[in-house]
C-alpha positions as CSV (number, residue, x, y, z in Angstrom):
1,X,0.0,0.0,0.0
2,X,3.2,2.2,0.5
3,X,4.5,1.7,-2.7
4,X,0.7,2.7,-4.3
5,X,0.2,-1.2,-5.3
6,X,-2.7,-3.4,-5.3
7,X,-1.4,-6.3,-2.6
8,X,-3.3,-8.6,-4.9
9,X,-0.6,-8.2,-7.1
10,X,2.1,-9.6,-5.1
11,X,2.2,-13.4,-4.2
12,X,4.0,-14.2,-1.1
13,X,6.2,-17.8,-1.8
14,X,6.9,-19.3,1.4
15,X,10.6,-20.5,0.9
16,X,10.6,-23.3,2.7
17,X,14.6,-24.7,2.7
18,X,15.1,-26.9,5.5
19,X,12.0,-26.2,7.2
20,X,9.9,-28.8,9.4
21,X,6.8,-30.2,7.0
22,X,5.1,-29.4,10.1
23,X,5.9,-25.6,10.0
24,X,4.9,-25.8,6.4
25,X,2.2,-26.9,7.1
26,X,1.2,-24.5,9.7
27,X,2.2,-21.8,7.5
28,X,-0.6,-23.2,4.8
29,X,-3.3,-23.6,7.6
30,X,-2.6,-19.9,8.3
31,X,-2.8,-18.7,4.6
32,X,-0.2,-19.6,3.0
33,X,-0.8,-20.8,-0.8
34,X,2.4,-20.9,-2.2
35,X,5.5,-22.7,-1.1
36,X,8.9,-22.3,-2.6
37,X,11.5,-25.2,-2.0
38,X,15.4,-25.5,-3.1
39,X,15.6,-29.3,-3.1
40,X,13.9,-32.1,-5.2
41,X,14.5,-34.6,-3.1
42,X,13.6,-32.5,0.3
43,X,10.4,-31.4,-1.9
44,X,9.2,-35.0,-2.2
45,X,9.8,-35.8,1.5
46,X,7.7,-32.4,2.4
47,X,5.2,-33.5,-0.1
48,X,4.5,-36.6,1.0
49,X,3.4,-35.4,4.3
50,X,1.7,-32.4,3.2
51,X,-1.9,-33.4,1.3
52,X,-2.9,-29.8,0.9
53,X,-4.2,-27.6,-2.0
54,X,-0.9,-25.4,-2.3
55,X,1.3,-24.5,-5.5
56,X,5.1,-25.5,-5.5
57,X,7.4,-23.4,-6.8
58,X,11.0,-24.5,-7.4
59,X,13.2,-21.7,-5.9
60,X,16.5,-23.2,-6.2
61,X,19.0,-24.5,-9.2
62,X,18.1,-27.9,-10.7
63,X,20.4,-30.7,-11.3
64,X,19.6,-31.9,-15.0
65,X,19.1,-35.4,-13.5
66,X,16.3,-33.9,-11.2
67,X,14.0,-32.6,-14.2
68,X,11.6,-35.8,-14.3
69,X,11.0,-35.7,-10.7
70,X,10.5,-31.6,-10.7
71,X,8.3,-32.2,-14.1
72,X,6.0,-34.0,-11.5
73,X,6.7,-31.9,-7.9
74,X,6.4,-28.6,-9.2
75,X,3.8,-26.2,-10.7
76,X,6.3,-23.4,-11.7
77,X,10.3,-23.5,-12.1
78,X,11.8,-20.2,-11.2
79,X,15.3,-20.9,-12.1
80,X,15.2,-21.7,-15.7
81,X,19.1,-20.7,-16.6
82,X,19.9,-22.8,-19.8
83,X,18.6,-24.1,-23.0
84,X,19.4,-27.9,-22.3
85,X,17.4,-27.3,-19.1
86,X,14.0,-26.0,-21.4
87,X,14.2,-29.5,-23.9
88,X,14.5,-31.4,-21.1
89,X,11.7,-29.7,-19.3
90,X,9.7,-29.8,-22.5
91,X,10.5,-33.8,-23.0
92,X,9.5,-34.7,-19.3
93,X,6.6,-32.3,-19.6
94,X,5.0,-34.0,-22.7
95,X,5.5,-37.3,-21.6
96,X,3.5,-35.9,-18.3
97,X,0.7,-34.6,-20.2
98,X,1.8,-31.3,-18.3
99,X,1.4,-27.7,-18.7
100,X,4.7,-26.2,-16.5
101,X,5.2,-22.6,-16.0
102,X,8.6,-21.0,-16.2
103,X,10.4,-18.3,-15.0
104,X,14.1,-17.3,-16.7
105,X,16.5,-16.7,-13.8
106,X,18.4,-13.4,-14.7
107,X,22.5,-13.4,-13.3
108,X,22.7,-9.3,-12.8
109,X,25.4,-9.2,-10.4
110,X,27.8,-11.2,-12.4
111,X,28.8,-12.9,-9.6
112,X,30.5,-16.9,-10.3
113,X,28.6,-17.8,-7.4
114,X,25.2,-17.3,-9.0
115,X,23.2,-18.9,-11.7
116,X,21.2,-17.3,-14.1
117,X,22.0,-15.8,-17.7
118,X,23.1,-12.7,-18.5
119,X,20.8,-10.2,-19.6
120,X,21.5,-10.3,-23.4
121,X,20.7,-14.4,-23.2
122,X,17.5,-13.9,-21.8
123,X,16.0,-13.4,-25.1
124,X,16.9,-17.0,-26.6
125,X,15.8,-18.6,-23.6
126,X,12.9,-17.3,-24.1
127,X,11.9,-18.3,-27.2
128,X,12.9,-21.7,-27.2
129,X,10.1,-21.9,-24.1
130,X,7.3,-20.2,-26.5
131,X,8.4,-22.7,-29.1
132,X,7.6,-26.2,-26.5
133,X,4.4,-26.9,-26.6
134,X,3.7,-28.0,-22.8
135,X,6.2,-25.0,-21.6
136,X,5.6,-21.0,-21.2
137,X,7.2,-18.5,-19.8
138,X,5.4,-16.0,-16.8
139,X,8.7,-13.4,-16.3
140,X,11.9,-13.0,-14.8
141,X,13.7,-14.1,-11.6
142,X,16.9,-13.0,-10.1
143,X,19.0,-12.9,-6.7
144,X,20.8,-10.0,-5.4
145,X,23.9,-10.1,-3.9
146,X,23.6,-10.4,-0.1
147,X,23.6,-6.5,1.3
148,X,23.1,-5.3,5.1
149,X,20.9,-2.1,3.8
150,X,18.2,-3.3,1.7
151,X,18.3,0.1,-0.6
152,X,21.7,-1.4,-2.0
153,X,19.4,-4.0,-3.7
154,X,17.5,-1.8,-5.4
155,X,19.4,-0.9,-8.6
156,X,19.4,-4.8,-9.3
157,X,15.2,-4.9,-8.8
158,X,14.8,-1.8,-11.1
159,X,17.4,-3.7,-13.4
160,X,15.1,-6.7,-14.0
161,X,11.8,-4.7,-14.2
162,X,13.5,-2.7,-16.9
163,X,14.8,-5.6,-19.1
164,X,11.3,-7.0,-18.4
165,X,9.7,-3.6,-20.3
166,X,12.7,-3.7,-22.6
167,X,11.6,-7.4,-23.7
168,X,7.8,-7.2,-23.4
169,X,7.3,-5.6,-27.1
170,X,9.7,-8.2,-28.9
171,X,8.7,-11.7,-27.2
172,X,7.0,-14.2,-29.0
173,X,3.2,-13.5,-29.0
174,X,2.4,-16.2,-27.1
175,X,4.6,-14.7,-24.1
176,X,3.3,-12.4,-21.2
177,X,6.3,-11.5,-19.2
178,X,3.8,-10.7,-16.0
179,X,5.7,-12.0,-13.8
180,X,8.8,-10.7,-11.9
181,X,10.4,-12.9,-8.7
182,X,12.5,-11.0,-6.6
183,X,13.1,-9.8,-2.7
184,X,13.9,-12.0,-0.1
185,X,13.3,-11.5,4.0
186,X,15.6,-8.8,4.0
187,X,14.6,-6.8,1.0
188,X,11.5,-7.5,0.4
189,X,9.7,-4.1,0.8
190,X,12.4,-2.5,-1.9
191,X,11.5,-5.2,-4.6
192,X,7.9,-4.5,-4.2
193,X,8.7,-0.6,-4.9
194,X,10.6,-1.9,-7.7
195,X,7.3,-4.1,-9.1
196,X,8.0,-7.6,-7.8
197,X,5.0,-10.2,-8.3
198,X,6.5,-12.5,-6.1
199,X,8.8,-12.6,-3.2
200,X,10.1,-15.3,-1.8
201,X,10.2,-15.4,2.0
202,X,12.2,-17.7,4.9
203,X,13.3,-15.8,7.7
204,X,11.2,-13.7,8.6
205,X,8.2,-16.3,8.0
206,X,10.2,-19.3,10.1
207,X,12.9,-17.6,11.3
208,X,16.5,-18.0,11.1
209,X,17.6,-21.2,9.4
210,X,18.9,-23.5,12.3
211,X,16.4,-22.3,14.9
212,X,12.9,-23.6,12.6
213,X,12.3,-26.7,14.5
214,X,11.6,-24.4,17.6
């Protein structure tokens, strides 16, 4: 409401790394809709245990030996970051009779440490998701580097909602880029200034990583 945006807009994606299925589940029975996990295999064991009307969002890099099992886990992929990744997704997808979504993960920081493509591969990645039948693309996801003041983050939010705009006109008409993933627990409240449509929260939902099975 500060920022002058409809809260509808924004989706709140519980990231759930390492966190109790128990806590998870809390989280859902208190309004939750949308948990974000890192992990296949820690997906599948939360899964399991959690029977609930929720959508899964994978929030962390993928293994290309993990795609069949995400193909069936997840309802949207955040961290597409290569074109091997797409045909496989598109492969597993098809043999699923599955509709995925898929969000390009964007690298703006440069940093080794990160995945994501750089801004100028975004583009061909793009494409090649319009072009696979049981794929399509929503938007754009990136990660910061790690700042103590939140307002350092901001340049890299406004980056990605830019390239967004900058990409909108020339995508393939079968591509709306509405979504843009980005913010975190300590940062959150710049990235929605800067137009994020979902932030994906840990912290400050089940506090610091370590201390969640209190």
């Amino acid at each position: 409401m500060r920022a002058g945006r409809d809260p509808s807009e924004i989706v709140l994606v519980a990231a759930a790394k390492t966190v109790p299925p128990e806590k998870v589940r809390a989280a859902i029975e208190a309004g939750v809709n949308v948990i974000g996990e890192n992990y296949v295999q820690e997906t599948k064991r939360v899964k399991a245990q959690i029977d609930l009307p929720v959508k899964w969002h994978l929030i962390g890099h993928l293994q290309s030996n993990k795609v069949k099992q995400a193909v069936h886990l997840f309802d949207v992929v955040e961290t597409i970051d290569r074109q091997s990744l797409v045909k496989e997704f598109q492969q597993y997808a098809s043999l699923a009779d599955k509709r995925l979504e898929l969000l390009v993960q964007v690298n703006l920081s440069g940093e080794l440490s990160k995945s994501g493509v750089k801004p100028d591969e975004v583009l061909p990645l793009i494409e090649t998701i319009a072009h696979s039948e049981n794929l399509f693309c929503s938007g754009l996801m990136t990660l910061p580097p790690f700042f103590d003041e939140p307002e350092r983050a901001r340049h890299y939010f406004s980056e990605l909602r830019e390239l967004r705009d900058r990409l909108q006109p020339i995508v393939p008409g079968n591509v709306r880029l509405q979504e843009l993933s980005m913010g975190m627990s300590g940062d959150f409240a710049v990235a929605i200034e800067e137009g994020a449509t979902l932030v994906r929260i840990g912290t400050a939902l089940f506090g610091p990583r370590g201390a969640q099975g209190s």
